[in-house]
VOBA-1610 file (N, C-alpha, C; in pm, whole numbers, padded with zeros to 5 digits, always signed):
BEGIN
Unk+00083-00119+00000Unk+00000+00000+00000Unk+00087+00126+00000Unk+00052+00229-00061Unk+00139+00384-00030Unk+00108+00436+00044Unk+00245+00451+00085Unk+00319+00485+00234Unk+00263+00658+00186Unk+00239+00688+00160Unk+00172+00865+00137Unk+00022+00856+00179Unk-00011+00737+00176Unk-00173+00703+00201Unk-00155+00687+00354Unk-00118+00604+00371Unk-00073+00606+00580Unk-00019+00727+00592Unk+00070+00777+00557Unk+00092+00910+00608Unk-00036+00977+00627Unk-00068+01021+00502Unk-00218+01125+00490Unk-00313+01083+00632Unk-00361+00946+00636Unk-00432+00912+00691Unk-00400+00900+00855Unk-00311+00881+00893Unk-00246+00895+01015Unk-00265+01087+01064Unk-00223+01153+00976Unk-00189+01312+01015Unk-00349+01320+01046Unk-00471+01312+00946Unk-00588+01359+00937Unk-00654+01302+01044Unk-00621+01192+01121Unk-00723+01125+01214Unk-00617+01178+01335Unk-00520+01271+01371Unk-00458+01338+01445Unk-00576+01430+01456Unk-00522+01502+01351Unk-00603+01673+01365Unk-00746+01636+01370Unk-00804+01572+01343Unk-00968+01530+01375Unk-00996+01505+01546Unk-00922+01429+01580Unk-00895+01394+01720Unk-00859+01494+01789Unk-00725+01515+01791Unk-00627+01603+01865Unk-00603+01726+01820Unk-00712+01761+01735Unk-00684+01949+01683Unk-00712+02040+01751Unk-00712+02169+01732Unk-00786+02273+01834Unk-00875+02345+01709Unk-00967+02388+01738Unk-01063+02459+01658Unk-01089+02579+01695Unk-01083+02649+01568Unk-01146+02774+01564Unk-01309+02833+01625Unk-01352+02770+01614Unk-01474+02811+01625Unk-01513+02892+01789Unk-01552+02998+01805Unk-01585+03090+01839Unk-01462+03202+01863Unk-01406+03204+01755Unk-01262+03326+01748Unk-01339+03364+01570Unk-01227+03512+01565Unk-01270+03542+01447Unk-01163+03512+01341Unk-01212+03489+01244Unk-01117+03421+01155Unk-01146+03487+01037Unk-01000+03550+00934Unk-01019+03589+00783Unk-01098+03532+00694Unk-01079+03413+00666Unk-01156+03333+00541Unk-01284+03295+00576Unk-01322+03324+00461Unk-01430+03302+00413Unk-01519+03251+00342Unk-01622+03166+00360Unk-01683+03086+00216Unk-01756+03155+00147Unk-01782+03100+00048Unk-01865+03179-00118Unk-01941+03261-00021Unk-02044+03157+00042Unk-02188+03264+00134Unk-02157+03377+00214Unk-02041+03372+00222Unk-02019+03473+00339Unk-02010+03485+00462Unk-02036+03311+00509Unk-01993+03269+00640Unk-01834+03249+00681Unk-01811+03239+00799Unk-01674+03211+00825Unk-01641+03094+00814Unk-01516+03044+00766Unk-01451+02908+00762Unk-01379+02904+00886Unk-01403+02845+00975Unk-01353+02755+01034Unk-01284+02659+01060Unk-01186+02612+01122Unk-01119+02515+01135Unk-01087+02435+01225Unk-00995+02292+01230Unk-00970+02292+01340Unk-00819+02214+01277Unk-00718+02229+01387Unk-00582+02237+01339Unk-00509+02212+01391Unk-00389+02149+01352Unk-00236+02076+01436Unk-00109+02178+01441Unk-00066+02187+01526Unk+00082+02301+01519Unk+00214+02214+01479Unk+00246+02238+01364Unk+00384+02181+01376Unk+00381+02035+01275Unk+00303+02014+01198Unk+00267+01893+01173Unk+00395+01862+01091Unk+00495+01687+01096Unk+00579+01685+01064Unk+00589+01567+00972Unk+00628+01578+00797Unk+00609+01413+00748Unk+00710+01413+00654Unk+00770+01275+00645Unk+00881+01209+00571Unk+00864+01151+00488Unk+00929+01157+00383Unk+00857+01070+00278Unk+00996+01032+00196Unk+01040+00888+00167Unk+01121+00855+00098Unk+01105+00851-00023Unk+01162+00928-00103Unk+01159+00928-00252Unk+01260+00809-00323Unk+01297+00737-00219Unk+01417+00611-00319Unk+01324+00475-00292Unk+01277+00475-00209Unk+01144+00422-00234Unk+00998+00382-00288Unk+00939+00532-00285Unk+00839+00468-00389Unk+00790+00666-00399Unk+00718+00687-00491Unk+00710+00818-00548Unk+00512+00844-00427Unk+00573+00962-00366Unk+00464+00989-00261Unk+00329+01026-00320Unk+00227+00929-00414Unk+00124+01027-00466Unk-00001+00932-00380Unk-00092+01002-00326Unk-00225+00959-00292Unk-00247+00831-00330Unk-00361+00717-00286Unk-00429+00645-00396Unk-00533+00663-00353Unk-00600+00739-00218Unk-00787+00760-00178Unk-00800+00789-00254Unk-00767+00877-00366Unk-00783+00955-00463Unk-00702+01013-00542Unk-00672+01039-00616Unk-00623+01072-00761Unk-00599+01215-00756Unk-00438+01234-00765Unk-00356+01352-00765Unk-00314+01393-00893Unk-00398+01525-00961Unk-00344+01528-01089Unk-00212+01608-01077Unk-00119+01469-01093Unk+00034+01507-01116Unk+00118+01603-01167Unk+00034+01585-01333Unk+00093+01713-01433Unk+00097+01841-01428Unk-00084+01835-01332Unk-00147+01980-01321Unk-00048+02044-01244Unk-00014+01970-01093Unk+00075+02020-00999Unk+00229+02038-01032Unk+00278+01942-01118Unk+00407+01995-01137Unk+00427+02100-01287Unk+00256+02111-01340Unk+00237+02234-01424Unk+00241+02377-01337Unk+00251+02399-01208Unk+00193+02488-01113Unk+00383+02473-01067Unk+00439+02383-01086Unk+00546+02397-00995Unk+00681+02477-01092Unk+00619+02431-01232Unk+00772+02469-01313Unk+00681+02632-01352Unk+00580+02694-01339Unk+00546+02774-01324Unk+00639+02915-01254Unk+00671+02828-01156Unk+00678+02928-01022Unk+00849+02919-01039Unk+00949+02782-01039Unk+01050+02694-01025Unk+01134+02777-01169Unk+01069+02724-01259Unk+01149+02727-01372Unk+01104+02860-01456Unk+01003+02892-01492Unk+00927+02999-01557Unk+00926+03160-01465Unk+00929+03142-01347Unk+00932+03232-01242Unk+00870+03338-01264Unk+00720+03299-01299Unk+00640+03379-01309Unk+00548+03422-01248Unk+00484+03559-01259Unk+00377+03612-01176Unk+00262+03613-01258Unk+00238+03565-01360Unk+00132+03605-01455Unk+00045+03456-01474Unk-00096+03497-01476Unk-00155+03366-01464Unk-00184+03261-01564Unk-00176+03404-01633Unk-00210+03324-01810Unk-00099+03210-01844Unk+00035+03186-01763Unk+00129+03104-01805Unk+00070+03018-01738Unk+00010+02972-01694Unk-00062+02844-01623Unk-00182+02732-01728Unk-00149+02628-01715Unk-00289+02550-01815Unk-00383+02526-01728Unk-00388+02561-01569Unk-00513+02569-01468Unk-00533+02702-01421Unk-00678+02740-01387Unk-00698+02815-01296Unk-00701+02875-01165Unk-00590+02798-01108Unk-00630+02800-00961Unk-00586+02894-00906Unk-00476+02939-00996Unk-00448+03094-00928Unk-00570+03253-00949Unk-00660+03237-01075Unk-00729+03346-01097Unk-00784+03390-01013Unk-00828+03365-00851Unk-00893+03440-00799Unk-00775+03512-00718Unk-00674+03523-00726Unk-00594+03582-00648Unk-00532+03711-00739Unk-00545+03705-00884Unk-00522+03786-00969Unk-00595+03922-00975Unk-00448+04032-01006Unk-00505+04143-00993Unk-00538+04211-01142Unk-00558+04311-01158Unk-00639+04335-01301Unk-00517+04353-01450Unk-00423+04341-01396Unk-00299+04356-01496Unk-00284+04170-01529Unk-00362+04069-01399Unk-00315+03917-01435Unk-00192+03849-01391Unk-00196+03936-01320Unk-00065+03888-01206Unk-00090+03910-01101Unk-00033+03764-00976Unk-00005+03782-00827Unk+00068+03876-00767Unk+00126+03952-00840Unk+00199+04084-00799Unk+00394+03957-00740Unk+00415+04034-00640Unk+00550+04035-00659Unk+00542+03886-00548Unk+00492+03798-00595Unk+00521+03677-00481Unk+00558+03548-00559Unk+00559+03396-00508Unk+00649+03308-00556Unk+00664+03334-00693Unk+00668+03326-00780Unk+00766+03298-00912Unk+00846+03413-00936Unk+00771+03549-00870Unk+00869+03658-00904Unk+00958+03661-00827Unk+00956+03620-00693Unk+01079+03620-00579Unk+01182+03526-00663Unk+01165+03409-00697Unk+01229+03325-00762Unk+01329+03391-00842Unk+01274+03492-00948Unk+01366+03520-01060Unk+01464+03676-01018Unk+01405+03740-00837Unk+01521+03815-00833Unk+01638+03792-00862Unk+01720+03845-00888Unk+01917+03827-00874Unk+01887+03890-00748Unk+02031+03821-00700Unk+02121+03834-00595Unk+02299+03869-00636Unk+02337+03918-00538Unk+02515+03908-00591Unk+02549+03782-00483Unk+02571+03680-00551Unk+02634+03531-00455Unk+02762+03545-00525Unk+02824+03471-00432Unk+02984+03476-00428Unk+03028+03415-00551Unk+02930+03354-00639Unk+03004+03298-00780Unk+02911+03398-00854Unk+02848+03460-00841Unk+02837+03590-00941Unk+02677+03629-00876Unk+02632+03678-00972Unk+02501+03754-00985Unk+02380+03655-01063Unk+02298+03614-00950Unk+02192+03520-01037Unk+02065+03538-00913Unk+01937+03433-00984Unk+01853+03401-00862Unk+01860+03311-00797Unk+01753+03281-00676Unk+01786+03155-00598Unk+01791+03008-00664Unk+01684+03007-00805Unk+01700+02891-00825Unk+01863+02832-00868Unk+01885+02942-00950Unk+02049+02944-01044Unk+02163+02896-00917Unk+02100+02947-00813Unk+02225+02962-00708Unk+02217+02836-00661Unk+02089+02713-00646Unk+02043+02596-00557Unk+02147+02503-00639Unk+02078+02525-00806Unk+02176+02407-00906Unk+02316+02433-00907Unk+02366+02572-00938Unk+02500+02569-00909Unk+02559+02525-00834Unk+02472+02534-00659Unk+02564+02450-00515Unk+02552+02298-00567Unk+02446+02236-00615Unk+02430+02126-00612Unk+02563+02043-00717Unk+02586+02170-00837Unk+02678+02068-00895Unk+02848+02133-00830Unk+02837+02213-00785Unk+02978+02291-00746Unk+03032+02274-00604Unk+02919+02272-00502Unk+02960+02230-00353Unk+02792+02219-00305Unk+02809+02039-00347Unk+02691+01992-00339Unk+02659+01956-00125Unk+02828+01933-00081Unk+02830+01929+00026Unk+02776+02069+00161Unk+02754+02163+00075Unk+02734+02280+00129Unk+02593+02296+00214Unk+02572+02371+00366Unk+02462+02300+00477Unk+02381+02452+00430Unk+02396+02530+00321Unk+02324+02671+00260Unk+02304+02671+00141Unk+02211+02579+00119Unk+02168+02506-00001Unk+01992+02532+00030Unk+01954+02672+00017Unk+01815+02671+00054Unk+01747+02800-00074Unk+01616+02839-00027Unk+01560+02938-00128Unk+01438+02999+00018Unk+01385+03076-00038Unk+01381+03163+00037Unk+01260+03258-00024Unk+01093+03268-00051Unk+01028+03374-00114Unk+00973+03412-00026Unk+00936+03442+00097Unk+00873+03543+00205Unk+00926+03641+00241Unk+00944+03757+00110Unk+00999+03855+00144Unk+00892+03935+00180Unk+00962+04004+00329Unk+00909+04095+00386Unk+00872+04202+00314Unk+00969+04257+00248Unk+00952+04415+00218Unk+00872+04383+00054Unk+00823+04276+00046Unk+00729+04265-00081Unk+00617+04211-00062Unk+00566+04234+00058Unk+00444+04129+00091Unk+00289+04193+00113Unk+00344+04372+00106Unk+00208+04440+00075Unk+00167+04466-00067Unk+00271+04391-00213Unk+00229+04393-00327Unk+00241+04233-00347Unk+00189+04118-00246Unk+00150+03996-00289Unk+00022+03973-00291Unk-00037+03903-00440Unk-00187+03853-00413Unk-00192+03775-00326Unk-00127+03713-00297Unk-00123+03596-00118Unk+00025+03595-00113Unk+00042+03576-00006Unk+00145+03575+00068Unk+00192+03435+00096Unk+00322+03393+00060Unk+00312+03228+00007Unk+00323+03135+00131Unk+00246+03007+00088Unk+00221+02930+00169Unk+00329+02810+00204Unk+00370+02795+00122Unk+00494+02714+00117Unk+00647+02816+00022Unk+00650+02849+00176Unk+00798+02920+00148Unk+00913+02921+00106Unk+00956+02793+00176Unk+01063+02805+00197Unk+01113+02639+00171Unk+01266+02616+00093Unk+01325+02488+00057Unk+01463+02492+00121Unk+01506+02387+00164Unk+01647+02384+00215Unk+01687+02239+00176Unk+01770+02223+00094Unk+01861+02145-00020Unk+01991+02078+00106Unk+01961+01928+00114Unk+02106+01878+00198Unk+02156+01767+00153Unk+02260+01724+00051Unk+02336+01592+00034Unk+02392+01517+00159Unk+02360+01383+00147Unk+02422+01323+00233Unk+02454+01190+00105Unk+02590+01129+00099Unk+02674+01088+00023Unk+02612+01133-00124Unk+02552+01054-00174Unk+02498+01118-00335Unk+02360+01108-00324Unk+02303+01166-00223Unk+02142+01136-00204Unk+02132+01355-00193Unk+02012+01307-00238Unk+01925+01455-00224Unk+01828+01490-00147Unk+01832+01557-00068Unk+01716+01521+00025Unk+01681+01720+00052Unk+01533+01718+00090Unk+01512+01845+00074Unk+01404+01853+00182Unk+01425+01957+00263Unk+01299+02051+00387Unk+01178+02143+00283Unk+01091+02102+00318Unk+00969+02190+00198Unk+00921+02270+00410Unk+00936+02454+00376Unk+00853+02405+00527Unk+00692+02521+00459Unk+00611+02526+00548Unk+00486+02622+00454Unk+00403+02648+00624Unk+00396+02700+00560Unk+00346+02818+00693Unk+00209+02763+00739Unk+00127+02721+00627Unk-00005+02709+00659Unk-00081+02622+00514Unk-00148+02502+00524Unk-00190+02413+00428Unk-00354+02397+00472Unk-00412+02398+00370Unk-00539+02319+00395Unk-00559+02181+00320Unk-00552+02111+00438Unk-00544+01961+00392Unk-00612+01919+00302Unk-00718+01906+00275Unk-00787+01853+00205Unk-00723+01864+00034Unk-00739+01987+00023Unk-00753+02063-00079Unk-00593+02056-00133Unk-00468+02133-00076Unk-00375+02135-00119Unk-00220+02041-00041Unk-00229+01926+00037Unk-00181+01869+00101Unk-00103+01759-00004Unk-00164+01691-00056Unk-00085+01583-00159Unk-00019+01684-00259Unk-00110+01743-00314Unk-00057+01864-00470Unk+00042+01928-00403Unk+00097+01971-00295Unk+00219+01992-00274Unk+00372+01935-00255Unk+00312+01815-00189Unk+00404+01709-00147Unk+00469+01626-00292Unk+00368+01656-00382Unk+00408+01588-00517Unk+00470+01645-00572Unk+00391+01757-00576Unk+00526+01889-00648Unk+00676+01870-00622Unk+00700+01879-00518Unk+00828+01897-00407Unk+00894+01801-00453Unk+00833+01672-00461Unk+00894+01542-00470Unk+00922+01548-00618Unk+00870+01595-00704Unk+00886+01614-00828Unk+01026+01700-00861Unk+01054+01804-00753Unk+01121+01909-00752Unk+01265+01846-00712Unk+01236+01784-00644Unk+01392+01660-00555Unk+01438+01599-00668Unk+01342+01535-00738Unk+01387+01454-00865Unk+01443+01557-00981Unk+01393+01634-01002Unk+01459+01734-01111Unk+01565+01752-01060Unk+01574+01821-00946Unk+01771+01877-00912Unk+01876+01738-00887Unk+01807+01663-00835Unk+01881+01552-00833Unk+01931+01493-00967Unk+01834+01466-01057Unk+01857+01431-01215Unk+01997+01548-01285Unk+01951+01630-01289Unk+02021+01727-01341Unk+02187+01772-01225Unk+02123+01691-01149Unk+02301+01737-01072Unk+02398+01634-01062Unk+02320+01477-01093Unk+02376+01350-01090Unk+02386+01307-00977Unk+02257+01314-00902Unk+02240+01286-00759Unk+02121+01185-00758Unk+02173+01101-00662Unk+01994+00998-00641Unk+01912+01069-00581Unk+01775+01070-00525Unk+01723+01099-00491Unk+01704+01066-00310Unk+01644+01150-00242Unk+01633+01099-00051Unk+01543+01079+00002Unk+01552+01243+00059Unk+01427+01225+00187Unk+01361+01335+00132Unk+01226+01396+00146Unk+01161+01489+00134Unk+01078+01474+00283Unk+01105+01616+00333Unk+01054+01615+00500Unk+00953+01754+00437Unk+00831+01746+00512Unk+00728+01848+00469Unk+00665+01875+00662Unk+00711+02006+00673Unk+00659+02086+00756Unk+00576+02212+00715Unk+00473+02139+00841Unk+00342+02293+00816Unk+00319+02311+00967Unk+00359+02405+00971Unk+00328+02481+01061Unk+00140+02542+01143Unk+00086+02526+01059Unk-00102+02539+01068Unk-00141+02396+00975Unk-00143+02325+01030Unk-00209+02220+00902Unk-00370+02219+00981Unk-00440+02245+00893Unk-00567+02255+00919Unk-00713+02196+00802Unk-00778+02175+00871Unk-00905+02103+00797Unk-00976+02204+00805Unk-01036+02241+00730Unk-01185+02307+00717Unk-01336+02259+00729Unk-01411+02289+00824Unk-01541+02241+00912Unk-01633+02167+00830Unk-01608+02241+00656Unk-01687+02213+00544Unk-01676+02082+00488Unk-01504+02061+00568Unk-01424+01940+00475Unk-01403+01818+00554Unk-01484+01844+00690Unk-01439+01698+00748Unk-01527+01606+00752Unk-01652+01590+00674Unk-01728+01482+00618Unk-01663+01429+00523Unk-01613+01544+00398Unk-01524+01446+00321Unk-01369+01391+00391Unk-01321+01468+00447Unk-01177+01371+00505Unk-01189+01248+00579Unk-01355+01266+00642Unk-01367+01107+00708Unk-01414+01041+00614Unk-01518+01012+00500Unk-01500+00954+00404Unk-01378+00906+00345Unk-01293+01008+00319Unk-01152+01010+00248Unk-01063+00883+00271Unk-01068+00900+00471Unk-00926+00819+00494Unk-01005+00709+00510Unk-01097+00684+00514Unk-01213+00562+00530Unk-01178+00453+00358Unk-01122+00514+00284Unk-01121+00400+00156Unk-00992+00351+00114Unk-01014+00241+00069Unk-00890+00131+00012Unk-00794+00241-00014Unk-00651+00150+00048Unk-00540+00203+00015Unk-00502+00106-00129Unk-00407+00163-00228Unk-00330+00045-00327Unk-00181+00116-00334Unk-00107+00032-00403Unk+00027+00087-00406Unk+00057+00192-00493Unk+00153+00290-00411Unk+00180+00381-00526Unk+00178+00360-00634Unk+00180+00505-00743Unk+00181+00478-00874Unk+00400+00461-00871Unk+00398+00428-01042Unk+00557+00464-01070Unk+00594+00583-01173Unk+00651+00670-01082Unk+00666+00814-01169Unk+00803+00825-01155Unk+00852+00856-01310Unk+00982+00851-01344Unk+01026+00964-01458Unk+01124+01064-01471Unk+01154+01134-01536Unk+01181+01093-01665Unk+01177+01168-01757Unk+01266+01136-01893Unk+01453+01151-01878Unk+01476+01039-01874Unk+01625+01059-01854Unk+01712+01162-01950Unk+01665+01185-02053Unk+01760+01241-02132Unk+01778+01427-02080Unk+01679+01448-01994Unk+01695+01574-01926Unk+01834+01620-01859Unk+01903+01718-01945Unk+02012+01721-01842Unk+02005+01863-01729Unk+01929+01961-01857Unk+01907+02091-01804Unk+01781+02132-01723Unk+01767+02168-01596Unk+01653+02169-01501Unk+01509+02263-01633Unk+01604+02328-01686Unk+01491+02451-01777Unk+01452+02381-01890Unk+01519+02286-01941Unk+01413+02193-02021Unk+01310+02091-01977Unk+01265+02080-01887Unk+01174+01962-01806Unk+01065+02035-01884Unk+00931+01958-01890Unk+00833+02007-01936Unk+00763+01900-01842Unk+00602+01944-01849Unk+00549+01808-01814Unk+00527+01706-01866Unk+00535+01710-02012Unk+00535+01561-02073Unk+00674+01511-02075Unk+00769+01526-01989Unk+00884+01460-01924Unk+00830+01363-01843Unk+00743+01361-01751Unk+00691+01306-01642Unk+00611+01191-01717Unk+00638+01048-01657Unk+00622+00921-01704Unk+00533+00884-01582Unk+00413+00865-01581Unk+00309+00792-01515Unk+00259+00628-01508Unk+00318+00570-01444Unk+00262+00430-01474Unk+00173+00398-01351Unk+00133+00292-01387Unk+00012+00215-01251Unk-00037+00305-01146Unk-00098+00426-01177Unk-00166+00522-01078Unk-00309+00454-01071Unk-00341+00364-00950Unk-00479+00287-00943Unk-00502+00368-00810Unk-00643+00458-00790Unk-00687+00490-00681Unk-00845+00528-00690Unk-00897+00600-00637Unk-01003+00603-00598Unk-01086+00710-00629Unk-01176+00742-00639Unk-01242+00812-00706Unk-01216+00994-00649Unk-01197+01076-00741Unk-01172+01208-00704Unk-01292+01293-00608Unk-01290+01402-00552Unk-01373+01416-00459Unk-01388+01557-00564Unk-01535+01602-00616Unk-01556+01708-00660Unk-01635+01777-00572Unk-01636+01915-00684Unk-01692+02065-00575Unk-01695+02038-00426Unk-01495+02063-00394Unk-01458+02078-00282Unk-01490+02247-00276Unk-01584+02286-00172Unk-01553+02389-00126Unk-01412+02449-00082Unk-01408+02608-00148Unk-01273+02651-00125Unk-01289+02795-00029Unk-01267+02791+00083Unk-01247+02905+00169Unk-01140+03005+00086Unk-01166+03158+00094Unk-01069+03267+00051Unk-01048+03365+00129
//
């Protein structure tokens, strides 16, 4: 069975149990109607996931892969703020009337910096350590900039990456401030894991550990009929997701690089309500 499915299912029957809830505090978000979303939520929530093992995707249900690592080379490789570069919508409600998130993840991405081997952005600077001093413990990235966070359409949720070799393994810290499980909990973790495999491929590194910290991991009041449904159905074994080897350069990946085999799971959960 996938070990991402026990994970999931282990964290969610935590925070169901052992969460603290919002409810009678006032809270930002909001549903379509205009009521408050609510929650109830774990501090600190902490998960591991071996990528030399087996590739971390759902099987309760069906993680569209492409979509998410369409959302990841977005931000990663494209380092963009504009929505129209996207083949999903999920960013348009955060868009301002020019069609851009304003100055947050993909644009933090493509600042320069002056680093000690020249003038580039964080991503330029991650692959360079990885093939130049792959041993190096400042191997991270970094988009929660302060002094740009009153021109972000949101303010990013998953911040922050920190890059660590141990012999020829790759292993990477995803940490995010705040997740709503239901909704964006796997689509991140896949991404990431997707993201380990690219720098690793391209630096001539195996792949490790991917550790995912959230700091607010929280369910929404709307969403815990479906999460007990959710963790309530057959687990099966991961799918097998494998790069196109002939990739050497991180900026040529596309998503039809990404090789999908035996993804058997369970039926998708539609019109998930989305708190904003």
């Amino acid at each position: 069975m996938s070990k991402a499915d026990k994970i999931f299912v282990c964290m969610c029957e935590d925070i169901l149990k052992n969460g603290y809830s919002s409810n009678g505090q006032v809270v930002r978000a909001r549903w379509e109607d205009g009521s408050p979303a609510h929650t109830i939520k774990k501090f600190g929530v902490i998960n591991r996931y071996n990528l030399e093992e087996e590739f971390p995707a759902l099987t309760l249900r069906p993680t569209p892969i492409k979509s998410a690592v369409d959302e990841l080379l977005w931000i990663w490789q494209k380092k963009s703020n504009q929505v129209k570069d996207l083949k999903t919508h999920i960013w348009d409600s955060w868009a301002d009337d020019e069609g851009t998130i304003g100055k947050a993840y993909g644009y933090q991405l493509g600042v320069k910096y002056d680093f000690a081997q020249g003038r580039m952005d964080q991503v330029d600077n991650v692959l360079w350590q990885l093939k130049n001093t792959p041993y190096s413990r400042r191997i991270m990235t970094n988009i929660y900039n302060f002094s740009d966070l009153n021109e972000m359409g949101l303010e990013p949720c998953a911040y922050s990456m920190t890059f660590n070799v141990t012999g020829n393994k790759l292993n990477a810290i995803l940490n995010q401030r705040s997740q709503d499980i239901l909704v964006a909990n796997n689509w991140n973790v896949v991404q990431y894991a997707i993201l380990v495999h690219m720098f690793a491929q391209v630096s001539n590194l195996n792949v490790g550990e991917l550790v995912h910290v959230v700091s607010d991991a929280h369910i929404y009041d709307r969403h815990i009929p479906l999460i007990e449904e959710l963790i309530s159905r057959p687990q099966y074994k991961a799918p097998k997701v494998v790069l196109n080897p002939d990739i050497k350069n991180f900026y040529d990946f596309t998503t039809e690089d990404i090789l999908i085999e035996d993804y058997k799971s369970g039926n998708q959960i539609k019109a998930i309500p989305v708190a904003i």
